[in-house]
N, C-alpha and C positions, 0 to 999 in steps of 0.2 A: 424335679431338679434338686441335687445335693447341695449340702449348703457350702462346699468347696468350690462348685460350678457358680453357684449365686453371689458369693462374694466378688467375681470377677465381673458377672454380667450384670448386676447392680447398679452397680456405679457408672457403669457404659448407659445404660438405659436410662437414668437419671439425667446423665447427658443429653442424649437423644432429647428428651421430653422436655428438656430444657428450650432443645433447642427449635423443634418443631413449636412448641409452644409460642416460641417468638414469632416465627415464619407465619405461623395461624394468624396471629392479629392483624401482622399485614397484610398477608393474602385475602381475608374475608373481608376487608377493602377494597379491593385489589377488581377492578374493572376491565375487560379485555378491551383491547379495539379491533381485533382481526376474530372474524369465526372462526378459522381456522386456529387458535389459538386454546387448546384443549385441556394444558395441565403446566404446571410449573415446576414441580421435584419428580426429576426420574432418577436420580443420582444419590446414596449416601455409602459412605466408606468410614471404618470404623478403624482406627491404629493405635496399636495398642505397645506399651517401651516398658525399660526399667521405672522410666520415670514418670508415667501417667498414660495417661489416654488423649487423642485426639477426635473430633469430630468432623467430619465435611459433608453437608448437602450439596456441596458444587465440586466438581471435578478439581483438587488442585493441582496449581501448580509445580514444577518439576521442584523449582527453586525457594516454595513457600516452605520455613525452617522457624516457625514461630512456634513458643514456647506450647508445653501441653494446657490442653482446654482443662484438663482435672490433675490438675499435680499429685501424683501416688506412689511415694517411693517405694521401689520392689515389688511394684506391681506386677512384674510377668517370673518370679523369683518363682523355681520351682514349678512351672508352668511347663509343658511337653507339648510336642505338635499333634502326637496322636490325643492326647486330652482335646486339642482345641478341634480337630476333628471329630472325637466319638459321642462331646461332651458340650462343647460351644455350640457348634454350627446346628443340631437343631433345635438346641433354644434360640439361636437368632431367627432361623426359619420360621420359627413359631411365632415369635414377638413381633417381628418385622412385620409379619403376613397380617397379625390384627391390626397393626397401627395402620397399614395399608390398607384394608378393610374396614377401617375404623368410620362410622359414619358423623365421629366428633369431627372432621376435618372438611373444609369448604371442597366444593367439587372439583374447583381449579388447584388444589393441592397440590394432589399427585397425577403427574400422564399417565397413557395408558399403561407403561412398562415402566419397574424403578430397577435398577441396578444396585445390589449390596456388596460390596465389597468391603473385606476385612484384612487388615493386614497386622501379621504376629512379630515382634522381633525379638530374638530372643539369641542371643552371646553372638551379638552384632549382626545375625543371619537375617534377613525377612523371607518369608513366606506369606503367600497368600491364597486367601480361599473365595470364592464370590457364587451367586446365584441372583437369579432373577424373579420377580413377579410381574405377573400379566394380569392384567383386569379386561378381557377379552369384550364385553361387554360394553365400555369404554372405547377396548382399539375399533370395532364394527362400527359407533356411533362416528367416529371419526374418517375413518372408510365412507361413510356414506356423504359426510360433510364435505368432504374433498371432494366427490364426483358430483356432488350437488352446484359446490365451487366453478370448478372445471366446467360442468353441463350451463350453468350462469353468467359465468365474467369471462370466460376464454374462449366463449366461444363465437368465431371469425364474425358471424353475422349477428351477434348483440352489440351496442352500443356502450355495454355497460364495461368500464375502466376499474380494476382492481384497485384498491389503495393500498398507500406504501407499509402503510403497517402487518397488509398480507404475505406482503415479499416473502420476511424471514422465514415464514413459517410453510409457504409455497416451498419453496426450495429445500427445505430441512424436511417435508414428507415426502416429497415427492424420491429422493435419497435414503428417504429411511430402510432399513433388508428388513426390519421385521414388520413394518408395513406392506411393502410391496416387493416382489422377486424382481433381482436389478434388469433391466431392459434398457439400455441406450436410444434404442429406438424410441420409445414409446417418452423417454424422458426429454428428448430431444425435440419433441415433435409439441409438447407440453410448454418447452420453454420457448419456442419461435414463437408460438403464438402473442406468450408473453410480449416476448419481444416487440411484436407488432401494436401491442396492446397500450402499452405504454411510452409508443412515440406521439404522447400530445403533446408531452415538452421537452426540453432536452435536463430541465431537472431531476422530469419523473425517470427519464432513462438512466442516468447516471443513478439514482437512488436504488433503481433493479438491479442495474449491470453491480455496483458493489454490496448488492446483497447475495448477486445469483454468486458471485467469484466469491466469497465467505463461505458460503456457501459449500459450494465446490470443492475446494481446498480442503474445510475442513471435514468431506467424506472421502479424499482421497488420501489425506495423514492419515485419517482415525480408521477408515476401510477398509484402504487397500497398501498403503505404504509399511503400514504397521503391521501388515504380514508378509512382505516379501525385502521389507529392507531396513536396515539401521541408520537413525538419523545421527549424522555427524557431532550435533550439539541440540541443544533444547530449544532449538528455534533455528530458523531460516530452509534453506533449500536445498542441501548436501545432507543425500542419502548415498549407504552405500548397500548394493544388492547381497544380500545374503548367499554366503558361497554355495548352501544347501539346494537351493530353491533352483528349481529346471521348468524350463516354459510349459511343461505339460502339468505342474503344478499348480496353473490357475488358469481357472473357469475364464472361457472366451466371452461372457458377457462382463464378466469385470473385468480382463482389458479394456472390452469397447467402450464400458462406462470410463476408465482409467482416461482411453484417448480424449475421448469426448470432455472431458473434464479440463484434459491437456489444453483445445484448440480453445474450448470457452474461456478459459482464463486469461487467455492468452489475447482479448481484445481488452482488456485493464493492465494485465502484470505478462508482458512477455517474458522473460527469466523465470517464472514459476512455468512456465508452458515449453518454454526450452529444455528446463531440470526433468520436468515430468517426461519428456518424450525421449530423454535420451534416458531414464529409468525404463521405459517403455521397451526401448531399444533392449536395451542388459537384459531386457527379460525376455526377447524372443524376437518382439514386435516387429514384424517386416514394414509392417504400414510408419511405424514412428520411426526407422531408419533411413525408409525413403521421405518421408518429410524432414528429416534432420540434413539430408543430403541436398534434394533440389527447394523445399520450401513446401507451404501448405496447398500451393497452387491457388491462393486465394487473389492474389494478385497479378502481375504481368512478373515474369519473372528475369526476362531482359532485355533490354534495346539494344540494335544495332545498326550504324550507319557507318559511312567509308569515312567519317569523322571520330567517332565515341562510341564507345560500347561501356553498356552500363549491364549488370548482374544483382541481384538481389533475392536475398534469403530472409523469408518473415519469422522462419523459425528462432534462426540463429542472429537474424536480427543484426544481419551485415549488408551493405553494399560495398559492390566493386565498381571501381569508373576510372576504365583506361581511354586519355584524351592523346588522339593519334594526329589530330590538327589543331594545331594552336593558336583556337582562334573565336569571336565572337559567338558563331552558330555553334559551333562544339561544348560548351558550358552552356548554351539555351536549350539546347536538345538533352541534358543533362537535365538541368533543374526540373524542364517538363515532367522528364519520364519521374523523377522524384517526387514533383510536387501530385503526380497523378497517381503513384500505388500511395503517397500516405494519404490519399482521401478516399483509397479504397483498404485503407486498414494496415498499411505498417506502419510499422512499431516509429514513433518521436524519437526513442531512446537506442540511436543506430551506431552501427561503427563502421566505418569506409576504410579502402584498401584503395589507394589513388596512384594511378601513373603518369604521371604529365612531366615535360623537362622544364618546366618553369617551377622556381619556390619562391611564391611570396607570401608574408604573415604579416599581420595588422600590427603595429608598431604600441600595443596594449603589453606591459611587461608581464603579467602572469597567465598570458593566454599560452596552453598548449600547442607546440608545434608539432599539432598531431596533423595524420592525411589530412583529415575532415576540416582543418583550422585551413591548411591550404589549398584545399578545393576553393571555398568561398573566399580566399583573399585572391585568389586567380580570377575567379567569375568576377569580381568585384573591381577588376582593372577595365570593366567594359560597361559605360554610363548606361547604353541601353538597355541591360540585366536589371538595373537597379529596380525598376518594379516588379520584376518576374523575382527577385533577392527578396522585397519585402514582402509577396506575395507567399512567400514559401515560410518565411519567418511568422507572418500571421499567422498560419497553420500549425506550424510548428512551438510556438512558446507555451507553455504549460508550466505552473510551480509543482514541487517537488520530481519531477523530472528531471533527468540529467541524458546527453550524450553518452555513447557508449563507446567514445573514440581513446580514454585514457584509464589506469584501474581508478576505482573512486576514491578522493581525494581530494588535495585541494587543487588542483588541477581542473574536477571536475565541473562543466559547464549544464546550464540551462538550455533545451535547444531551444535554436535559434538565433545561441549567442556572436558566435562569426558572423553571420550576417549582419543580425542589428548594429552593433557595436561596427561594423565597417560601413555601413548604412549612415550611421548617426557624423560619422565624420568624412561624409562624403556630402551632406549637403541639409540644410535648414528645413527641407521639404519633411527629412525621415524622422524629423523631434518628436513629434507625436510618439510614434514608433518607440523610442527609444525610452521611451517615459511610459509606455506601458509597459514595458521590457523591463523597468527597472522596478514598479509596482510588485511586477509578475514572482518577481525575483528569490529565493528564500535565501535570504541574508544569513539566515543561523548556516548554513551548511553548506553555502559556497563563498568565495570570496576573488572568484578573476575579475570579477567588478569592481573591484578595490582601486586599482589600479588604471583606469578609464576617465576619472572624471581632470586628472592631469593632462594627460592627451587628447581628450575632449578641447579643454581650454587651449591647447596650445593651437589646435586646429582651428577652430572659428574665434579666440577670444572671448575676454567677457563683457555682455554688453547689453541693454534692457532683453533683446531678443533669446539669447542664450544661457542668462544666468537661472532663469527657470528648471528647465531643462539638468545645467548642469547643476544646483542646489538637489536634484531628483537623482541625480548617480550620488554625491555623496550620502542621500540620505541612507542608498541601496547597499551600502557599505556593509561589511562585516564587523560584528564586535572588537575582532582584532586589526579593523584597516585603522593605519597611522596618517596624522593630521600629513597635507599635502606639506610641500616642500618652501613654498611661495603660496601664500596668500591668496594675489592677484587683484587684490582691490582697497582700487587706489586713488580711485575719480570720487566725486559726489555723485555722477550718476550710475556705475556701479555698485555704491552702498546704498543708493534709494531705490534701484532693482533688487538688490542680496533682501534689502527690508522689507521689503513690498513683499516679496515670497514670503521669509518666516515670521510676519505678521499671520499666515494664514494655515500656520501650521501651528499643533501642540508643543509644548513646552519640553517633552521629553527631546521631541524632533530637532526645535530648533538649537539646542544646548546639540545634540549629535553635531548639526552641521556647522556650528560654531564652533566644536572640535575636530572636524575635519579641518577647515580653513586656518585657524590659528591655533590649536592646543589645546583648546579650554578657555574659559568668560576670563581668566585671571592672567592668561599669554597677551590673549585681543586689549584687555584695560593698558597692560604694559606698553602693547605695538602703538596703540592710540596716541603715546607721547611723541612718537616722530612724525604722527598723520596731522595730514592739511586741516584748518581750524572746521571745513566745511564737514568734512568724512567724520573727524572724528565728533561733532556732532549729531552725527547719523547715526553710527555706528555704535556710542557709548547706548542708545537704547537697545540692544542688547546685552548687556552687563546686568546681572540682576542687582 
């Protein structure tokens, strides 16, 4: 190596060994809990500016703009591409390969494969170079660990239950191309199993299902999206297909992994299962066209009677419900067919197309007068729905979920929220109801609950039975809901109901709802002066 070339690659390699060196202490630490868990660094990229060098053992991110790891002014000064071709790249080949091979490093170091990548820039241009190592000997042991795996824990007639810590690493081989040539079938059939495997609880399922959809996702950005389309921004779900690309362009087993990918994800994140299939579509796909058009046929996909006809799309994650009789059975026969495909798998987060000549909407000010608001304030003129109303709302409430009846905003609701909230002021029986509704709630990112616990009180009043309840809608409030309008308490026995509650709440809690009702601890001392001698005895114990 000249000493032109080693002035550059010096200082980069000193890096390096800096920084491996740290990663060594921890890792030879470093305890696995999944067998399947083989190696920890298959990734380093080298970036090299006027102004220093950079290092990465982990893949960064798009938007990571942090200062150089080695400050070297004029570091690529005079530096040529064909140099870093004829002249860099195989001394990094060389260097890389020992430190790869170096038996100084714990075995859980490096996986079987690392990826180098180097990037040059040079009068604001980047270019980039990369190469691989394999330590084959490694991917075989691994190879064998998985089918040992597989032949063990998956298989239908053992008893034996994978643990959670397998997940990631189950689903990140069983995807990997340079471990295995893609097969849908065979990966499919792999993860039913799974599936089956870990319904002993519904924790351990949820802890699968968000590893297999991470999972998923992220071999369909990094595998297959990354060659047939350009993502709109650095994250989210808008891709656009590359004008170049013609459906005879990609291999029919990465479609069917692509679809496959589509419908799994699509039992956690419907929108990432809708984007993927209409990508599917743009690129050929007849089979994602015709799921985009009638649905995944996973469900019933419509009822009809000489009352209601109802339509539903799991893809696109709509229903349609035209009511031709206006009347009790027509909204029952409705809810049914509702409450019956979303327990066979559609989507919470839906949007309705509604025909009916009746409009009525819940008398709550920042609820949406969307279809879907007036579907259930229709059903909900009819007493004997009200269990088959709360019945579909248990099923349906979920936090960070929203309805898909308005764009996201503040407008947007939690489902189930029509209902509860016409539930809650239809009768004492649904308080329950409406208190887990309000638990359920994510207050940072919605806020139609804001405006509920007013019309709440107007409805039943306040009184030992109700001020529970309603002290549980203001707490569900938004950072930005404004203290109510009226107080409302005024008795001695509605301030020793109000205090009984936030007795039994924390301090951040009860100071909120002490700002709902009156403004803040320093408005309530003020109001006190006009209060009966009883109340405002009661009630100065919340003043700190």
């Amino acid at each position: 190596m000249t000493s032109g070339v080693q002035a550059y690659i010096d200082p980069i390699f000193e890096e390096i060994d800096q920084r491996y060196a740290s990663e060594q202490k921890r890792i030879a630490e470093f305890k696995t809990k999944s067998v399947l868990h083989e190696g920890i660094h298959e990734y380093l990229k080298v970036t090299c500016k006027s102004d220093g060098l950079w290092v990465d053992t982990y893949e960064p991110f798009d938007w990571d703009h942090r200062r150089p790891d080695m400050d070297i002014p004029g570091f690529t000064e005079g530096v040529t591409l064909q140099q870093v071709q004829d002249e860099w790249m195989p001394v990094f080949k060389e260097r890389i390969a020992a430190l790869y091979n170096s038996e100084e490093f714990s075995p859980m170091f490096f996986r079987y494969r690392l990826e180098f990548h180097l990037e040059v820039v040079l009068e604001n241009k980047a270019s980039h170079f990369t190469f691989s190592l394999l330590n084959e000997d490694k991917r075989q042991h691994l190879l064998a660990t998985i089918e040992q795996f597989v032949e063990q824990k998956l298989d239908p007639a053992s008893k034996a239950i994978p643990k959670e810590e397998d997940d990631f690493f189950l689903v990140r081989h069983l995807l990997d191309p340079h471990l295995y040539p893609i097969d849908a079938q065979r990966v499919n059939e792999l993860l039913n199993r799974m599936d089956a495997k870990v319904q002993v609880s519904r924790k351990r399922e949820e802890a699968w299902r968000h590893q297999l959809s991470r999972g998923l996702m992220h071999w369909a950005e990094d595998e297959f999206l990354a060659k047939y389309a350009d993502r709109e921004k650095n994250y989210g779900l808008e891709y656009t297909v590359r004008p170049d690309i013609l459906p005879s362009d990609i291999p029919a087993p990465a479609m069917e992994m692509f679809l496959l990918t589509a419908m799994r994800v699509g039992s956690t994140d419907a929108d990432a299962r809708q984007s993927y299939l209409e990508i599917a579509a743009q690129l050929g796909s007849n089979q994602a066209a015709e799921w985009l058009k009638s649905g995944s046929g996973s469900i019933p996909a419509s009822y009809t009677s000489e009352r209601v006809t109802c339509q539903a799309n799991d893809i696109l994650q709509t229903l349609e419900v035209q009511i031709r009789s206006e009347e009790e059975e027509s909204y029952r026969e409705a809810l049914v067919y509702l409450c019956d495909i979303l327990r066979k798998g559609f989507t919470k987060e839906y949007g309705m197309k509604f025909k009916s000549k009746v409009k009525n909407y819940l008398p709550v000010p920042k609820l949406a007068k969307s279809a879907l608001h007036r579907f259930f304030a229709n059903a909900l003129e009819y007493p004997s729905l009200h269990p088959l109303l709360a019945e579909y709302a248990e099923t349906v409430m979920e936090e960070f979920k929203w309805y898909n009846d308005v764009e996201p905003g503040e407008k947007s609701a939690m489902p189930g929220t029509y209902a509860v909230m016409g539930l809650g002021l239809k009768g004492m029986e649904y308080f329950p109801l409406v208190s887990r509704y309000m638990k359920l709630v994510d207050s940072e990112h919605q806020s139609v609950q804001d405006g509920y616990a007013a019309v709440f009180a107007e409805a039943h009043g306040l009184t030992p039975d109700t001020i529970p309840v309603w002290a549980r809608i203001l707490l569900a409030g938004n950072d930005s809901a404004k203290p109510l309008k009226s107080a409302g308490i005024e008795s001695a026995e509605q301030a020793k109901a109000l205090v009984d509650v936030l007795e039994k709440l924390e301090d951040y809690e009860q100071e909120m709802i002490v700002y709902r009702i009156w403004g803040g601890a320093k408005k309530l001392k003020n109001s006190l002066k006009q209060a009966v001698p009883e109340v405002k005895e009661i009630l100065e114990t919340l003043i700190p």
